[in-house]
MARLUMTOR-126529 format. One record per residue (C-alpha): x, y, z; residue in one letter. Coordinates in steps of 0.5 Angstrom, whole numbers, m for minus. Example, Ala and Ser with C-alpha at 12.3 -4.5 7.8 and 13.67 -1.06 7.14 Angstrom:
2
REC      xx      yy      zz   type
REC      25      m9      16      A
REC      27      m2      14      S
# end
This chain:
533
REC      xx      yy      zz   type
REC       0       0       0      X
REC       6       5       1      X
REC       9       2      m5      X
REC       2       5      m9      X
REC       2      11      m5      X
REC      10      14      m6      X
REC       7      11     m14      X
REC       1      15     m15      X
REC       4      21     m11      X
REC       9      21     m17      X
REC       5      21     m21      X
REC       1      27     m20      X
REC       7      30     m17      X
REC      10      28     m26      X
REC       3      30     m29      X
REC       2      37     m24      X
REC      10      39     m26      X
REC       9      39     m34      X
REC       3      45     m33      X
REC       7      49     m28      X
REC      13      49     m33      X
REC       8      51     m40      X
REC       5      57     m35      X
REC      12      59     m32      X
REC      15      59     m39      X
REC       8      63     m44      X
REC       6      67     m37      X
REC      11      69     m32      X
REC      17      70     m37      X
REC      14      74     m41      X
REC      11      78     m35      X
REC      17      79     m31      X
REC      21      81     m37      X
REC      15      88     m37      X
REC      16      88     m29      X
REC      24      87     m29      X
REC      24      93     m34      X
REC      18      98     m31      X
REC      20      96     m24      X
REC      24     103     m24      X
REC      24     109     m19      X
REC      26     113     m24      X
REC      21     111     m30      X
REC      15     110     m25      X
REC      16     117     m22      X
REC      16     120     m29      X
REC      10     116     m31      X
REC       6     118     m24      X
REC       9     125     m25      X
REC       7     126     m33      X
REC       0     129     m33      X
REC      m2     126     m39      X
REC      m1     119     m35      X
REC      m5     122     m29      X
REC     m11     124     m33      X
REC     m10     116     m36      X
REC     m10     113     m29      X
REC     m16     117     m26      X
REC     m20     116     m33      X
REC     m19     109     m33      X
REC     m21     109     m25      X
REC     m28     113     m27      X
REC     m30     109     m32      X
REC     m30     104     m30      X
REC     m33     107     m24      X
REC     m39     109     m28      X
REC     m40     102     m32      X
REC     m40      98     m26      X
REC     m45     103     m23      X
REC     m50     104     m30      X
REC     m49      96     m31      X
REC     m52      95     m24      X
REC     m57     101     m25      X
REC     m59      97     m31      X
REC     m58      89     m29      X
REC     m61      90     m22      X
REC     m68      90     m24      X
REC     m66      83     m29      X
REC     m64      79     m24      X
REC     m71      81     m19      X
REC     m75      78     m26      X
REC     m71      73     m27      X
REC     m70      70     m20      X
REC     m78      72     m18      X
REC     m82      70     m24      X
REC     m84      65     m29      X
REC     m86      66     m36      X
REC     m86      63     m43      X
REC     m80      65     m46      X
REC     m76      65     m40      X
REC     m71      60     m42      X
REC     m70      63     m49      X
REC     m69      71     m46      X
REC     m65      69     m41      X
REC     m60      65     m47      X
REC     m61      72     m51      X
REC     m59      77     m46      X
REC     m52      73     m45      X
REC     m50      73     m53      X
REC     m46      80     m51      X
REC     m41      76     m46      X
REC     m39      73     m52      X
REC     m38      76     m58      X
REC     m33      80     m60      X
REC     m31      88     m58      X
REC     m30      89     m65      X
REC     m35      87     m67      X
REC     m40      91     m62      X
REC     m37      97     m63      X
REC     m37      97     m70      X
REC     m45      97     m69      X
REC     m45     103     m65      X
REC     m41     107     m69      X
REC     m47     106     m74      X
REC     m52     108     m70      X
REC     m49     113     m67      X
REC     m44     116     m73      X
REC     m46     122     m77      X
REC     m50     118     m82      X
REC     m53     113     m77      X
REC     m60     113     m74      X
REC     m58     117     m67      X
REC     m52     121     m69      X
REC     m55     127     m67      X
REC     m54     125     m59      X
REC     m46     126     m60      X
REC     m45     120     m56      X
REC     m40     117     m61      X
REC     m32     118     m59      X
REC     m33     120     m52      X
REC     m33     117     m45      X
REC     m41     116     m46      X
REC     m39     111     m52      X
REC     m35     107     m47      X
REC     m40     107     m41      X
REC     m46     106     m45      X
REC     m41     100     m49      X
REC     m38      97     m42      X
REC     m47      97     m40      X
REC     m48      92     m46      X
REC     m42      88     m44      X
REC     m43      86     m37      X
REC     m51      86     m36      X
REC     m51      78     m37      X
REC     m45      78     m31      X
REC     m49      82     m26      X
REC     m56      80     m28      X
REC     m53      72     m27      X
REC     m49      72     m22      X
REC     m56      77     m18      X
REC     m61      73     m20      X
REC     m57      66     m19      X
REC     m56      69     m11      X
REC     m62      73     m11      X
REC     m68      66     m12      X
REC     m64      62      m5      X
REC     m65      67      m1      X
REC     m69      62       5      X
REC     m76      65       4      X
REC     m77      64      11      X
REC     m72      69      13      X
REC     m78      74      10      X
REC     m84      71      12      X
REC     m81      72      20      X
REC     m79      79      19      X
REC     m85      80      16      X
REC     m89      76      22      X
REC     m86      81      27      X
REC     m89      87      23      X
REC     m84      89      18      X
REC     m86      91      11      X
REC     m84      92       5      X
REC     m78      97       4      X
REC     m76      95      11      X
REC     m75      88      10      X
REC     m71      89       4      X
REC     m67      94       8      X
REC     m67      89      14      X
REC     m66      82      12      X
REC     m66      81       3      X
REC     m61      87       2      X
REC     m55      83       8      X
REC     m56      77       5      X
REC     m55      79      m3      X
REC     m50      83      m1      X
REC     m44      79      m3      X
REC     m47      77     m10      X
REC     m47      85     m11      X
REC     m40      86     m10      X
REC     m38      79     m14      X
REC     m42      82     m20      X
REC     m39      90     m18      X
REC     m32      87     m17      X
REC     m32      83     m23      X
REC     m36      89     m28      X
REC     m31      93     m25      X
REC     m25      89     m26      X
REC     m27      88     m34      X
REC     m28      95     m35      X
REC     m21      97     m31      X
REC     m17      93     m36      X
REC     m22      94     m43      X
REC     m18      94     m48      X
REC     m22      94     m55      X
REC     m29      99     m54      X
REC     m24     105     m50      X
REC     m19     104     m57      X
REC     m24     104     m62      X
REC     m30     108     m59      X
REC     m26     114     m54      X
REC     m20     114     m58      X
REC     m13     118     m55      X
REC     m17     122     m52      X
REC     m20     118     m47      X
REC     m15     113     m47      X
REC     m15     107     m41      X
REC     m10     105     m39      X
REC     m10      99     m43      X
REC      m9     104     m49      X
REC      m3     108     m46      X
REC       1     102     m46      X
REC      m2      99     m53      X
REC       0     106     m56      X
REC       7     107     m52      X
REC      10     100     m54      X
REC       7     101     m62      X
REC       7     107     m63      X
REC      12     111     m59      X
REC      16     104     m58      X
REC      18     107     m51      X
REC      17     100     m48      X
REC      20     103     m42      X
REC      14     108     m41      X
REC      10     102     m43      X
REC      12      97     m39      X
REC      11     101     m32      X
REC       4     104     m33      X
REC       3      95     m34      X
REC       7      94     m28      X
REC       1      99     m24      X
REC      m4      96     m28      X
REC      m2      89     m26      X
REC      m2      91     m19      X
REC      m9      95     m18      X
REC     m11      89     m22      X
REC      m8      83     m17      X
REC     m12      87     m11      X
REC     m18      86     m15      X
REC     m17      79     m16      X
REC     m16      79      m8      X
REC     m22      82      m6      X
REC     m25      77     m12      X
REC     m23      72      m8      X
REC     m25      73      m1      X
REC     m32      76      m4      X
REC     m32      69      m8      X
REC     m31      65      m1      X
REC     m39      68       1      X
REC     m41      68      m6      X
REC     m40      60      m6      X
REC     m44      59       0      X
REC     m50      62      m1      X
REC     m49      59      m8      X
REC     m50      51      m4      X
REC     m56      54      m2      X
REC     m61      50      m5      X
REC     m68      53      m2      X
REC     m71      57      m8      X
REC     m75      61      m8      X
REC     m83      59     m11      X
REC     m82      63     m17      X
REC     m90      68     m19      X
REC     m93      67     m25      X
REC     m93      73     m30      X
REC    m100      77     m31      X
REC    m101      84     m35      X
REC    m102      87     m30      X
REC     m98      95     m27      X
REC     m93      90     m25      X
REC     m93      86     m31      X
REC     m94      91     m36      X
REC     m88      95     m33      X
REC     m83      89     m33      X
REC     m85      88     m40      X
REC     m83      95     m43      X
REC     m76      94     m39      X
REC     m75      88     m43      X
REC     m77      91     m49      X
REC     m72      97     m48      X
REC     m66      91     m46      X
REC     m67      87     m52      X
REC     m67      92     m56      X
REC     m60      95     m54      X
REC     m57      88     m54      X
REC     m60      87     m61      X
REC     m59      94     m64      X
REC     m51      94     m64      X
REC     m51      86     m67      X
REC     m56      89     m71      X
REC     m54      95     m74      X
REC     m48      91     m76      X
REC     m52      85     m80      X
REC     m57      91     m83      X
REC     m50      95     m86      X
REC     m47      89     m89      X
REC     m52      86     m93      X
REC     m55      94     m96      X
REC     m50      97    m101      X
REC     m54     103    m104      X
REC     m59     103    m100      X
REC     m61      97    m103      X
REC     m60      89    m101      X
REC     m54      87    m104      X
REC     m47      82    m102      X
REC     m43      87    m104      X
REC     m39      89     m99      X
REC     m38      81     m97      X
REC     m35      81    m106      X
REC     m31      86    m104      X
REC     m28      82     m98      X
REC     m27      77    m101      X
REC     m26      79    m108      X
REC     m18      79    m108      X
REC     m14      74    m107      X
REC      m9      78    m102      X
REC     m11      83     m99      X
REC      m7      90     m98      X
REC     m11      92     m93      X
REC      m8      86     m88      X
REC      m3      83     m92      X
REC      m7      77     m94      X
REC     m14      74     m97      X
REC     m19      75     m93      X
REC     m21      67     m93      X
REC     m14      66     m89      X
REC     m16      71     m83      X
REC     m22      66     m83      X
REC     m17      60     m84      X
REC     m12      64     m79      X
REC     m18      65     m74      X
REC     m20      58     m73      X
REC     m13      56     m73      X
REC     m11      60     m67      X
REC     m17      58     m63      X
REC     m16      51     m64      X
REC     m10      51     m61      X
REC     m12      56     m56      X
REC     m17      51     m54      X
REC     m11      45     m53      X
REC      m7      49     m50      X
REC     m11      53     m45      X
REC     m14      46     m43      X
REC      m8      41     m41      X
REC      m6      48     m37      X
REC     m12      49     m33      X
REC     m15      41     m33      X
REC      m9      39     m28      X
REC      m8      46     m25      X
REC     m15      46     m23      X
REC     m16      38     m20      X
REC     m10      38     m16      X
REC     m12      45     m12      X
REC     m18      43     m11      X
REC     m18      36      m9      X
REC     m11      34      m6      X
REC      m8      37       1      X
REC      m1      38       1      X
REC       5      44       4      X
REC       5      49      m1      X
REC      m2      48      m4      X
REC      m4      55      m3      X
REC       3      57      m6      X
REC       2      53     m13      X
REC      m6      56     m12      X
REC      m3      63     m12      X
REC       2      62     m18      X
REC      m4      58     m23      X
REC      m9      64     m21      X
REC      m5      70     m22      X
REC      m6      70     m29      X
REC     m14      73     m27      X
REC     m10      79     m26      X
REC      m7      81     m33      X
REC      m9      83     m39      X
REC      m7      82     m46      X
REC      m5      88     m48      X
REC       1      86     m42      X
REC       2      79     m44      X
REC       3      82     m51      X
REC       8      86     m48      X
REC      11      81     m45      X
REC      11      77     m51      X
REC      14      83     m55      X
REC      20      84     m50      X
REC      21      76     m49      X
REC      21      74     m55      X
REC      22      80     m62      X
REC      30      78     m62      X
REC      28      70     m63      X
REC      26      66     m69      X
REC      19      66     m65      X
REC      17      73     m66      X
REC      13      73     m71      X
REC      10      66     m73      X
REC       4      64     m72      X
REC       6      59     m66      X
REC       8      65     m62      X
REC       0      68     m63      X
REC      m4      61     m62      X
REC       1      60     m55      X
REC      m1      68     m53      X
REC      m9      66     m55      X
REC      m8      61     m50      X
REC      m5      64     m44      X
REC     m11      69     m44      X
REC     m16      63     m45      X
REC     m13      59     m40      X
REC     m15      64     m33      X
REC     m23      63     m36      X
REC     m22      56     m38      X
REC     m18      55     m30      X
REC     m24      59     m28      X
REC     m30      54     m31      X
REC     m27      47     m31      X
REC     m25      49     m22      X
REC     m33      50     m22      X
REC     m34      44     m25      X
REC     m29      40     m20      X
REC     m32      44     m14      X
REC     m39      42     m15      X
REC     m38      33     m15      X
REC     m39      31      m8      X
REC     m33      29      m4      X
REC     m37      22      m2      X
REC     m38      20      m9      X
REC     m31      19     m10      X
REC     m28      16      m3      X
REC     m34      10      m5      X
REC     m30       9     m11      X
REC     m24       8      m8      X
REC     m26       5      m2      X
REC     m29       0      m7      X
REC     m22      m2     m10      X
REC     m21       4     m16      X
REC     m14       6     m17      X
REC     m14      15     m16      X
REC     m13      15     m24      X
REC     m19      10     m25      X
REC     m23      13     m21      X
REC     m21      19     m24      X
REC     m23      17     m31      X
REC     m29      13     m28      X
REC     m33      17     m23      X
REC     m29      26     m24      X
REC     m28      26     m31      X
REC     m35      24     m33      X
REC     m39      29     m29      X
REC     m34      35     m30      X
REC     m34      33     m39      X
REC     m39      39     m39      X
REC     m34      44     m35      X
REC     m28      41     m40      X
REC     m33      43     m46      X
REC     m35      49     m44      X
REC     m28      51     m43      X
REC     m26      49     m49      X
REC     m32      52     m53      X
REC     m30      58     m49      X
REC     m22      59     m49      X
REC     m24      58     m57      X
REC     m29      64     m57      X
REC     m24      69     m53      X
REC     m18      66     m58      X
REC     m23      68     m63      X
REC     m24      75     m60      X
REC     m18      77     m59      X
REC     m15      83     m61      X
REC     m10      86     m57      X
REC      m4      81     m57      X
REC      m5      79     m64      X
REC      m4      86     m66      X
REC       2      86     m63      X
REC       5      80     m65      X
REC       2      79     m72      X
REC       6      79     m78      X
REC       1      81     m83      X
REC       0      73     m87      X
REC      m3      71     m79      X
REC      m8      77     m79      X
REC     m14      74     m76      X
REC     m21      76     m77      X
REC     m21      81     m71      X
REC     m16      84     m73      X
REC     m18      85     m80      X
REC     m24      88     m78      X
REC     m20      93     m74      X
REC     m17      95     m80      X
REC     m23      96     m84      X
REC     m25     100     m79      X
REC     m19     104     m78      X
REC     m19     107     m85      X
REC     m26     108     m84      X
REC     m29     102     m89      X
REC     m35     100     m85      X
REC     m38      96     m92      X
REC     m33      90     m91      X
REC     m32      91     m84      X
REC     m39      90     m83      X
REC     m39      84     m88      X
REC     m32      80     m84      X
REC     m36      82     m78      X
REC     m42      77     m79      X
REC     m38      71     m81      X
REC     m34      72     m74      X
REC     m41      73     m72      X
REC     m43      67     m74      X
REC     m36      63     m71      X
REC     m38      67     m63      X
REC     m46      65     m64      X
REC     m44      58     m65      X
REC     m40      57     m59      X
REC     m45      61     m55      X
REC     m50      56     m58      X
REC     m46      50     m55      X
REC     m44      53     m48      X
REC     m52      54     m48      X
REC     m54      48     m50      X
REC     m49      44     m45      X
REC     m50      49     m39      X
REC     m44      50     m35      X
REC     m43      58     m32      X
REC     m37      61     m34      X
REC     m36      66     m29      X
# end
């Protein structure tokens, strides 16, 4: 029994090994070749003190602010529906408000310049190339995050606790102030948190729709390693990004802790039948109003893909696709498509040989150094891509490496992989403990009672993972941008381009094929039913 002991502790020791070696070598290199290189008094002082940076640093804190706050505003009242009644297309609704949490950013802001440009249906607001732009983007983004996690909270609320205030005299507001309030409070500041947090390191919706003016911090690094090649400057404004970002991803993880307790409640609440009544009539009008901001951007962009001349024609899809090279990316649109699906296939390998033992071994296994290893597989949640792609810049452009297309799909997958680690723990934390002692008291081996008993009930998580990892991938766009060379441009890229130079025909009509690649992978992830935040 020792014998098989030492063994099967060698053997995890072996397989957990290959995982940390590929995340030290495609995570932490990169990220301390930028920290070694901002980490210096004199570079970091002159970044704090320069009051262009200041106005960034303050820019990025407000919006984000201001996103959360405006997300919360809007999101609130969808969960107290979701979690409170029941009615006929509630299933379908609730699918239809996720498609945002997937698809991509280029693609969304692509629609609301549309909408709200010169020439669009609401460009008279002046919203467009502001801080409005960003906020009212940064909305459409994060509604699915806080109306899930709310209302995922919000229907295990004890029904009971109510019905005792409300035995001892309290009413109404005073019972929600009172008893509702405290115990959904964590799951407000998990959604805060999050929203918060992908606001702060938005990338895409604050280049294209705020432009320099109102840049992020984000878009300051982007543009001080490409454009100015001050990777100096660049390097220590992500050395503060990555420092505001670890203590949010702290916050997150103590906040999570209580989240997580509420979640094993599982006393739901008995959900009301929808009348049209006042109350009915006025949660009807707040859907109509949300769906038609989720579908208007989407929309806008399928509506000026196929109308050339105001009349319906595949015009602007001929001229996407017409020439074999394409001298706006350096390559034919078809192989942005071929370059797109490549990179998110080995995304999808990748992020999950990474995040699958990772995940298992901090969830299941006790031992010293445990909460160590947990720290080293998590701290990737609290960078970005537009770091990791300067990582990848700094670590990598005097090598071979540097430009071909294995160097894209191994950034892809680095910042698939907290997502991918992120579901795939979930799934493992949900498989009850007994289930597995059963096994092994029955005679199962760990590897067979891992292969017979865990990894049958956590294959959902696994192909949410995937699914999931290869939609970012699919999406990305600051580390391709920073890596590519022009014969590995993918789709997002290609898009950014066209709407760089003001050619939103193609651009619309790249866009719908991305479209179709994001709706599909929602599709699945629906379909199988695994929560990914």
């Amino acid at each position: 029994m020792k014998s098989d002991s030492r063994i099967n502790l060698s053997m995890r020791k072996g397989l957990i090994l290959i995982p940390m070696l590929l995340l030290l070598s495609l995570f932490y290199v990169p990220m301390v070749r930028v920290i070694s290189l901002g980490f210096s008094l004199t570079s970091l002082l002159s970044v704090l003190s320069d009051e262009y940076y200041r106005r960034v640093i303050a820019f990025t804190f407000v919006q984000a602010l201001l996103s959360t706050l405006a997300t919360l505003a809007v999101g609130i009242p969808g969960a107290y529906v979701f979690s409170h009644y029941d009615f006929p297309g509630k299933r379908f609704l609730r699918s239809l408000i996720t498609v945002p949490f997937v698809m991509p950013s280029v693609i969304v802001a692509l629609g609301f310049i549309i909408i709200f440009g010169k020439s669009g249906p609401l460009g008279g607001l002046g919203i467009l190339y502001n801080w409005k732009a960003i906020i009212l983007a940064h909305v459409f983004y994060n509604y699915p995050v806080v109306v899930r996690v709310i209302a995922s909270s919000w229907e295990r609320i004890n029904p009971h606790y109510k019905e005792a205030a409300m035995s001892l005299g309290a009413k109404g507001f005073v019972v929600f102030r009172k008893i509702t309030l405290p115990l959904l409070l964590p799951s407000i500041l998990v959604a805060s948190l999050l929203t918060f947090t992908f606001c702060f390191m938005s990338f895409s919706i604050p280049l294209i729709l705020g432009g320099y003016k109102y840049a992020t911090i984000e878009v300051a690094i982007f543009s001080s390693a490409m454009m100015l090649l001050d990777f100096k400057t660049s390097s220590s404004l992500a050395l503060i990004q990555l420092t505001i970002s670890a203590i949010l991803m702290y916050i997150y993880a103590k906040l999570i802790e209580r989240y997580s307790r509420e979640e094993e409640q599982r006393v739901l609440i008995a959900k009301k039948r929808l009348k049209l009544d006042i109350e009915g009539i006025a949660i009807l009008v707040y859907f109509i109003f949300v769906l038609v901001f989720i579908i208007s951007p989407l929309f806008a962009v399928i509506y000026k893909a196929l109308m050339f001349n105001d009349r319906l024609s595949l015009e602007w899809f001929r001229r996407a696709f017409s020439e074999e090279y394409n001298p706006m990316f350096g390559t034919s649109s078809l192989m942005t498509i071929l370059n797109t699906l490549k990179f998110g296939f080995i995304a999808v390998l990748i992020a999950v040989i990474l995040a699958l033992p990772l995940a298992r071994v901090i969830a299941r296994e006790k031992f010293r150094g445990k909460g160590l290893l947990e720290v080293f597989a998590t701290l990737p949640l609290a960078s970005s891509s537009v770091m990791l792609g300067l990582g990848y810049l700094l670590a990598f452009r005097d090598t071979s490496l540097y430009g071909h297309w294995l160097l894209i799909a191994l950034a892809h997958a680095t910042v698939a992989y907290p997502f991918a680690f992120r579901t795939i723990s979930i799934s493992i934390r949900k498989i009850k403990k007994n289930l597995l002692e059963a096994s092994l008291t029955l005679g199962a081996s760990e590897a067979l009672s891992f292969l017979k008993v865990e990894l049958p009930l956590i294959v959902n998580g696994i192909l949410v993972a995937s699914i999931f990892s290869f939609a970012i991938s699919a999406a990305e766009l600051a580390t391709t941008y920073m890596l590519a060379s022009p014969e590995n441009t993918t789709l997002t890229l290609a898009i950014y381009k066209f709407i760089s130079s003001r050619q939103f025909g193609p651009a619309s009509a790249l866009s719908v094929v991305l479209m179709i690649i994001s709706m599909v992978s929602f599709l699945l992830i629906e379909r199988i039913g695994e929560e990914v935040w």
